[in-house]
N, C-alpha and C positions, 0 to 999 in steps of 0.2 A: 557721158561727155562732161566734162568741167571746166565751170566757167571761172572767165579769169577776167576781171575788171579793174586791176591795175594798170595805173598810167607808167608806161615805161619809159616814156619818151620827157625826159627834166622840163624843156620849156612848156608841156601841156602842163604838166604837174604845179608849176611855178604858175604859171595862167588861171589855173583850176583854184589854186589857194588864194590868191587874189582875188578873184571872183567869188569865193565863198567868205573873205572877210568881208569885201565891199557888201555884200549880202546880209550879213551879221550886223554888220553896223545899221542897215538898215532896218534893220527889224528891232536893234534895240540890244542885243545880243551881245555879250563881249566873250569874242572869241580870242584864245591866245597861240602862239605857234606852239603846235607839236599837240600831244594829247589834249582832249577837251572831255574826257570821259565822265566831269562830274556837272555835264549839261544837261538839263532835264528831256525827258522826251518832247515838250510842249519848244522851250527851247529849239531842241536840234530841230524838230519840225518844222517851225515855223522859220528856219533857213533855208532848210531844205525848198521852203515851198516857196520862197522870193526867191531862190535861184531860178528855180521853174518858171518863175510868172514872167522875171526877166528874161528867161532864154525863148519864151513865147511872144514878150513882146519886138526881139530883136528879130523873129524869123517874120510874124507880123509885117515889121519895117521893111524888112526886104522885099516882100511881097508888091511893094508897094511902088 
């Protein structure tokens, strides 16, 4: 079976980029549009992982 984790759908895509600069900027990170391939893995990590801490504290919120 193969997986497929593209966003096909523009406005999630557009949402998603969004959300991973606001992210970037947060952590310090200066992300640019389009490739970012010369980001270190410490870097890309530590966006990746304020995306996640925000999408925990947003489901958190809800809960509430």
């Amino acid at each position: 079976m193969k997986s497929n984790n593209q966003i096909n759908i523009p406005e999630a895509r557009e949402a998603m980029d969004k959300f991973k600069m606001q992210a970037a900027n947060e952590v310090g990170v200066n992300l640019k549009q389009g490739y970012n391939g010369d980001l270190t893995s410490r870097e890309a990590g530590s966006v990746g992982g304020q995306m996640v801490k925000k999408m925990i504290e947003a489901y958190e919120q809800g809960l509430q």
